[in-house]
C-alpha positions in Angstrom: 44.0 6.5 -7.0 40.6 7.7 -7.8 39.6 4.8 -9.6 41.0 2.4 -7.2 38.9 4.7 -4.1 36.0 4.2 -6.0 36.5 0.2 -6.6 36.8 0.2 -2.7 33.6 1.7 -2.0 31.9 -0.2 -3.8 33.4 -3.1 -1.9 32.8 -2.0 1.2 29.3 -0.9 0.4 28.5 -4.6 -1.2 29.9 -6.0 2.1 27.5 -4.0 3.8 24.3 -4.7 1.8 25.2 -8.3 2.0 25.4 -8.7 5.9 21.9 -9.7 6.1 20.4 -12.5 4.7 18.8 -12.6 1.3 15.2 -14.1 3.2 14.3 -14.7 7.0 11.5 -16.4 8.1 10.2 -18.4 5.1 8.2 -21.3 5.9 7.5 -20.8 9.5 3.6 -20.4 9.9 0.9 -21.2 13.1 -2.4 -22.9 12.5 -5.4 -22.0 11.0 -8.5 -20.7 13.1 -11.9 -21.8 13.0 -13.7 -20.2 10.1 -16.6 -19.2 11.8 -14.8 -17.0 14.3 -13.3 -14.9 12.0 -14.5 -11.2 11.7 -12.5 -9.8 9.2 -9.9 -10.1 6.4 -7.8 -7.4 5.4 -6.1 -8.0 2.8 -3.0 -5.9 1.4 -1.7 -5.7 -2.0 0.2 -3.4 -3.1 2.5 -2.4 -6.7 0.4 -4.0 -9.0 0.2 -1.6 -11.6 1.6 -3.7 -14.3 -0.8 -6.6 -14.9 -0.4 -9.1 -17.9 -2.7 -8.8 -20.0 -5.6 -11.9 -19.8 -5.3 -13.6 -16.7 -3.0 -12.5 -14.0 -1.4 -14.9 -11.6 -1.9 -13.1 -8.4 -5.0 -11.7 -9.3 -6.3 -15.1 -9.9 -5.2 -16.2 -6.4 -6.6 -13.0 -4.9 -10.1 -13.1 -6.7 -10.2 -17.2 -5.2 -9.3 -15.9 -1.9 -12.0 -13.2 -1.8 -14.6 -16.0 -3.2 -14.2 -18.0 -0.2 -15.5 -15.1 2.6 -16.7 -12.2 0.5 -18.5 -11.0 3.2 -16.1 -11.3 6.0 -13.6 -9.0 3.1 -11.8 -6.2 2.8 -9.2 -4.8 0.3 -6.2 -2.2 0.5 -4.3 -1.4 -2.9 -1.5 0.1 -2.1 -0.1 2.5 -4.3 1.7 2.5 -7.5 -1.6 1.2 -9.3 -1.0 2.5 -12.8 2.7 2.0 -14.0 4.8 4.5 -15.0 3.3 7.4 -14.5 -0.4 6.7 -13.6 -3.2 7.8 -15.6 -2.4 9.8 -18.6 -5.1 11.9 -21.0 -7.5 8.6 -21.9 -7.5 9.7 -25.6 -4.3 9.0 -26.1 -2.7 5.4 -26.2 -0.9 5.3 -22.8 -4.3 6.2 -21.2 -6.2 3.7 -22.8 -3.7 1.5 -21.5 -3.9 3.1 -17.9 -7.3 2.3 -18.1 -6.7 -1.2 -18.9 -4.5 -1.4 -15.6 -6.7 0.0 -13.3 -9.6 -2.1 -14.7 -7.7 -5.5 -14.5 -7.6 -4.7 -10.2 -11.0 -3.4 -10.2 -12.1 -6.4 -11.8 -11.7 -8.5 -8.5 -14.1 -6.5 -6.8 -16.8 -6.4 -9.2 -16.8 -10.2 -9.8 -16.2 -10.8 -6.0 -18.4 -8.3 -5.0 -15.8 -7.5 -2.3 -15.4 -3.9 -1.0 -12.2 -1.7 -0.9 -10.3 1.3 -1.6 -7.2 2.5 -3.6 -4.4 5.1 -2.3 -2.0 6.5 -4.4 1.7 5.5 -4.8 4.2 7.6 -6.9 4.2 6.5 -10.3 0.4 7.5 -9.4 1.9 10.4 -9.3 3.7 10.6 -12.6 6.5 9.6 -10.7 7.2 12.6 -9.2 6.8 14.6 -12.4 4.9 18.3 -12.7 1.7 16.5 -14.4 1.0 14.1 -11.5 -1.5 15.9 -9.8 -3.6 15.6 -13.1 -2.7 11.5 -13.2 -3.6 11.7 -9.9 -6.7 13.0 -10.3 -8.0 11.3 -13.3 -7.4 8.0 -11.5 -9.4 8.7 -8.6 -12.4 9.9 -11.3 -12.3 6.5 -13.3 -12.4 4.6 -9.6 -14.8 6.6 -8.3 -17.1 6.4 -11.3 -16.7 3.0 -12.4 -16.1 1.5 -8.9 -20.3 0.8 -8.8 -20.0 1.5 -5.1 -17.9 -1.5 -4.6 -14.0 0.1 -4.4 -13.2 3.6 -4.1 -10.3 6.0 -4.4 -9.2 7.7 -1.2 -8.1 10.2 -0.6 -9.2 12.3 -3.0 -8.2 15.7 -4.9 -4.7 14.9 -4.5 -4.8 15.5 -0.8 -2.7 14.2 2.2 -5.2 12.7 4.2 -5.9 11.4 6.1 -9.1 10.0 5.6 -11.0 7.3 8.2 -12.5 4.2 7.0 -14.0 2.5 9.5 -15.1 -1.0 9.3 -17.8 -1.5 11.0 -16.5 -1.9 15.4 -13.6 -4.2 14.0 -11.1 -1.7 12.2 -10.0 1.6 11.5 -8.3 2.4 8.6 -6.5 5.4 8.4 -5.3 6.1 4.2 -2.3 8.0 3.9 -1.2 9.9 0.8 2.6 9.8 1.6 3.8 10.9 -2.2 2.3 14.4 -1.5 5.0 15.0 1.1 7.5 13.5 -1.5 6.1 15.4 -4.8 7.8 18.0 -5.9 6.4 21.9 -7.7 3.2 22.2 -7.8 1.0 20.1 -5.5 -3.0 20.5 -3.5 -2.1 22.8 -0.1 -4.0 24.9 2.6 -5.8 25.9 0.1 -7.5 23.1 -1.6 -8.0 20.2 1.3 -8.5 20.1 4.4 -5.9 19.9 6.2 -3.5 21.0 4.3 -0.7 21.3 6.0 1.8 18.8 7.3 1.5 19.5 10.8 -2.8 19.7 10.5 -2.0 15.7 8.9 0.2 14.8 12.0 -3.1 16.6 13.8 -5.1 14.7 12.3 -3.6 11.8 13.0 -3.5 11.8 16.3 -7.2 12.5 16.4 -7.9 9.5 14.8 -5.6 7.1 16.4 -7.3 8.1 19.8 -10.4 8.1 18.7 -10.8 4.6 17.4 -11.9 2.9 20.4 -11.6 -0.9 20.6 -11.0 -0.9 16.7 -8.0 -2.1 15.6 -6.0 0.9 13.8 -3.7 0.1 10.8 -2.2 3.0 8.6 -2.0 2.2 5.5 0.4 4.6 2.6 2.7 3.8 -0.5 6.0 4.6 1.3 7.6 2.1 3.7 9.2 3.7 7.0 11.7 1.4 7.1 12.7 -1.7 4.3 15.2 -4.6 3.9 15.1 -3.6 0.2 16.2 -0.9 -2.3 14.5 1.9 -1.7 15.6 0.8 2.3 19.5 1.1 0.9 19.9 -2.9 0.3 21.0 -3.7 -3.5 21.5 -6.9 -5.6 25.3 -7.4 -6.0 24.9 -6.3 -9.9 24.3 -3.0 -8.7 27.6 -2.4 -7.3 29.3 -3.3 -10.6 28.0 0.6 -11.2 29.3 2.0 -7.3 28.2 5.3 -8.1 24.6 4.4 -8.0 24.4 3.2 -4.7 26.6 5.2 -3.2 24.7 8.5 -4.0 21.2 7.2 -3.0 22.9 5.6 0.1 24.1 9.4 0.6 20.9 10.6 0.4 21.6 12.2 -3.7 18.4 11.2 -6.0 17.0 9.8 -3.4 13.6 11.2 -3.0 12.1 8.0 -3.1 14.6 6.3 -0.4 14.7 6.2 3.2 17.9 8.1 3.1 16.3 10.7 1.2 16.0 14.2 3.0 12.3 14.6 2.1 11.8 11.2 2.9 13.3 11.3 6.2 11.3 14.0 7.1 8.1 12.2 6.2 8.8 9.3 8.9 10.1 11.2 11.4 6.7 13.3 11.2 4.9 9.8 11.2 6.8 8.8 14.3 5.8 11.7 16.1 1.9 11.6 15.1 2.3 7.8 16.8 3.9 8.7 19.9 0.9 8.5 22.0 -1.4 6.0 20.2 0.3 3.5 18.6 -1.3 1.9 15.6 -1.2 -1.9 15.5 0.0 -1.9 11.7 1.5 0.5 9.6 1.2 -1.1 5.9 3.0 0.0 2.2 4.0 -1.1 -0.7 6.8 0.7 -2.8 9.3 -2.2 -2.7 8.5 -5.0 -4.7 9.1 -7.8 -2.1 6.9 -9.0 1.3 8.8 -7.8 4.1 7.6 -8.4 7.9 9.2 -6.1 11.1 8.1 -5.9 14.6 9.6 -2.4 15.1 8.9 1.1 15.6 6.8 3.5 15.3 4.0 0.9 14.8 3.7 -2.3 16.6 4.0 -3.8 13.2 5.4 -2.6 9.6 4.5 -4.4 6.9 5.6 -4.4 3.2 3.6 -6.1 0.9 4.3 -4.6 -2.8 4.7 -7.2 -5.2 1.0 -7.2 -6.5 1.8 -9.0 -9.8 3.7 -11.9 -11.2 7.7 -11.6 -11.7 7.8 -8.3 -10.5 10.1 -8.2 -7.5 13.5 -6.7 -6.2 16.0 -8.0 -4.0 16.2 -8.0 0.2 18.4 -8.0 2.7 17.2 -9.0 6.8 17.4 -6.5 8.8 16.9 -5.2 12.2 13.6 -5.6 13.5 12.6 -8.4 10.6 10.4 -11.3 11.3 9.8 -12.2 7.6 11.4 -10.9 4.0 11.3 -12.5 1.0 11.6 -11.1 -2.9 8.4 -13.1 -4.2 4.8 -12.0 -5.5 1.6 -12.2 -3.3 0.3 -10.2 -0.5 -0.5 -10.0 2.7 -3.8 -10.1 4.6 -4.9 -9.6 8.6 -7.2 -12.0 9.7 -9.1 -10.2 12.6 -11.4 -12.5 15.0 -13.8 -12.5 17.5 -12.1 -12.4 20.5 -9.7 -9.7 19.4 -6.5 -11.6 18.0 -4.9 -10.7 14.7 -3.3 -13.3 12.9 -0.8 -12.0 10.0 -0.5 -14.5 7.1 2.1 -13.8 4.3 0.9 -15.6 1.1 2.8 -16.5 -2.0 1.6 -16.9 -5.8 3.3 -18.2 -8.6 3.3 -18.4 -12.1 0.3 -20.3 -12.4 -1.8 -18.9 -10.1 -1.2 -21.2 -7.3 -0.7 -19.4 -3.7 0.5 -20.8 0.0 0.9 -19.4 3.1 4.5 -18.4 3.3 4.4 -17.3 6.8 2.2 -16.6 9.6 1.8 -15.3 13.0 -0.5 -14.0 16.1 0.2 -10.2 16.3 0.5 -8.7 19.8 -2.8 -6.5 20.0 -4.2 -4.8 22.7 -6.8 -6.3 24.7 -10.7 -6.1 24.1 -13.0 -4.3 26.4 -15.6 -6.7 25.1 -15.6 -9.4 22.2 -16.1 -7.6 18.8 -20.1 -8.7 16.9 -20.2 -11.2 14.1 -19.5 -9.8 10.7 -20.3 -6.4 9.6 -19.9 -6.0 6.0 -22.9 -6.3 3.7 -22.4 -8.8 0.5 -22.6 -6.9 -2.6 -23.9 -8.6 -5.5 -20.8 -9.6 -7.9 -21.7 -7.4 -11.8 -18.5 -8.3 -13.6 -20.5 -6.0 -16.4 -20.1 -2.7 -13.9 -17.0 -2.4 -15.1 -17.6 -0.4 -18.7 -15.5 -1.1 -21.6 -15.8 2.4 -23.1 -14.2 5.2 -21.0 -16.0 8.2 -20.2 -12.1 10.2 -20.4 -11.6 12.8 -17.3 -10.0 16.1 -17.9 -6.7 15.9 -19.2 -5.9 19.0 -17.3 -6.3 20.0 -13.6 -10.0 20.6 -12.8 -11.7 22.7 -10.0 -12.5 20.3 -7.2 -16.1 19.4 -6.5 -17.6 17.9 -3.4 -16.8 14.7 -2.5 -18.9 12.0 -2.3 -19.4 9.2 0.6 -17.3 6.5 -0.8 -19.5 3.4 -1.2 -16.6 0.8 1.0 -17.6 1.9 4.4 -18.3 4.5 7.0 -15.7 7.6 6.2 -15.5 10.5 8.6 -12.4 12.6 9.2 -10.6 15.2 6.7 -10.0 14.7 3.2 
């Protein structure tokens, strides 16, 4: 009887994942705009802490990409930079090859000269272990340092953020820490950043979104709020062959990194009340290892764009809300113009290196009070050799914070 309760679950809970489609969307795109009225592109790439070593597909495709408009560029890395467990002690194997990682994406910059910041994901974190806030803040060093004022590593210490990057009048960035709220033990509080507490981040928040102005505002963090994927409660049909699996994350057991997760539904539902009054236009992640589109709350917009390097991706299911979901590698990237419009453009690499635009469309943004200047950002001069071979290895071991510098990216005011 036990057996044959179990066998059912599983069935039911297979029937279940696979009531939505496997993709939506695919293929359905708008037309290109003039070059010379674009303002901005924000691109967002997340999950790509697993590069092949040599030449890597979607890097390839990105660093083209950036070539084309480096000054009209931005760049958001999304979290989960270093796989598995971010970056360990750099004397010992698994950090040199950490430092490997980390260099393959800061690569792009340096011989792009495009600017752009990192935010932490999980396996940042040591995937959830007690070192991670060491990982964590080794990482951010080695960015920091070697990013020759081209990328940087917000936010910093370990800290929730959030922390403001505005570009220029166009676009406010607001970088989210959301594995602090996840990450078990020991972990930066009150006492180390400021603020420190969840409700001074929701605070925070708040602040910023109705402050920005005319810019744009897009949150950008590792977790997703809501997903058509794994971590969202969607599985492959193999996984049910094991029902136990799903059925305790669907439950909300070892599910720190799911929706369903207690801990995790605490994070969004603080999110949703920090956007109550001022909406922001995109909320961005990574964490699943698809492209997934939604026109639904709390945002205007949720967007999932981790699958940052080749073959590494994970199944989907359509849900409610979806406009586009796919299990394929690429990114995503907000093309801001004069005139205010925001076009969203979904693009797709493969395994040589080749990507298209998978889908596209105009985003419904608030009107302008005036039309935005031309382009803001400042070329920097691509020096592939500002990226040193020979680490300078941080602390092993937690460190006392020092003060933080202006990162080099943009304008950054607000908390830590």
């Amino acid at each position: 009887m036990r057996r044959a309760a179990v066998l059912a679950g599983a069935v039911v809970l297979s029937a279940t994942a696979a009531c939505g489609k496997p993709q939506f969307g695919v293929g359905r795109v708008i037309g290109p705009v003039p070059v010379d009225s674009v303002v901005l592109n924000l691109v967002l790439i997340g999950d790509a802490g697993l590069p092949r070593p040599g030449e890597e597909p979607v890097f390839t495709a990105l660093r083209r990409e950036l070539q084309a408009a480096p000054e009209r560029s931005f760049v958001v890395w999304l979290g989960d930079n270093i796989y598995p467990v971010g970056l360990m002690d750099t004397t010992t194997a698994e950090g040199q090859e950490g430092l490997r990682i980390i260099r393959a994406q800061m690569r792009v910059h340096a011989e792009t000269g495009v600017r752009g910041i990192f935010i932490p994901g999980n396996h940042d974190w040591a995937a959830g272990a007690p070192e991670g806030w060491a990982n964590i803040v080794r990482q951010e060093r080695v960015v920091n340092t070697e990013g020759a004022g081209i990328v940087g590593f917000e936010p910093r210490d370990g800290c929730p953020g959030p922390v403001v990057v505005d570009v220029g009048a166009v676009l406010r960035l607001l970088a989210i820490d959301s594995q602090w709220w996840l990450q078990g033990g020991s972990k930066p509080g009150s006492d180390r950043c400021t603020p420190g507490t969840e409700q001074g981040v929701i605070d925070s928040i708040r602040v910023a979104l109705a402050t920005a102005g005319d810019r744009r505002t897009v949150i950008v963090a590792h977790h997703p709020i809501v997903s058509g994927g794994q971590h969202g409660g969607y599985f492959d049909w193999p996984t049910y062959l094991f029902p136990f699996h799903p059925w305790a994350r669907l439950s909300g057991l070892f599910a720190r990194q799911d929706v369903t997760g207690r801990e995790y539904r605490h994070f969004t539902q603080s999110l949703t009340r920090a956007f109550v009054v001022d909406t922001p236009l995109v909320y961005a992640a990574g964490h699943e290892h698809n492209l997934q589109v939604f026109r639904r709350d709390p945002a205007r917009y949720l967007v999932v764009s981790g699958a940052g390097f080749y073959g590494h991706t994970t199944s989907t299911r359509a849900i409610t809300g979806v406009r586009y979901i796919r299990q394929a590698s690429g990114y995503q990237r907000l093309t801001f113009l004069q005139d205010g419009r925001v076009r969203l453009s979904v693009i797709v690499v493969d395994a040589q290196g080749n990507a298209s635009e998978d889908y596209s469309t105009w985003l419904d943004a608030p009107p302008l009070s005036a039309p935005l200047p031309p382009p803001v950002l400042t070329p920097v001069e691509p020096h592939p050799e500002q990226i040193p071979q020979t680490p300078t290895a941080p602390p092993a071991q937690p460190v006392p914070s020092t003060p933080a510098a202006t990162p080099a990216p943009s304008a950054r005011t607000g908390g830590r």
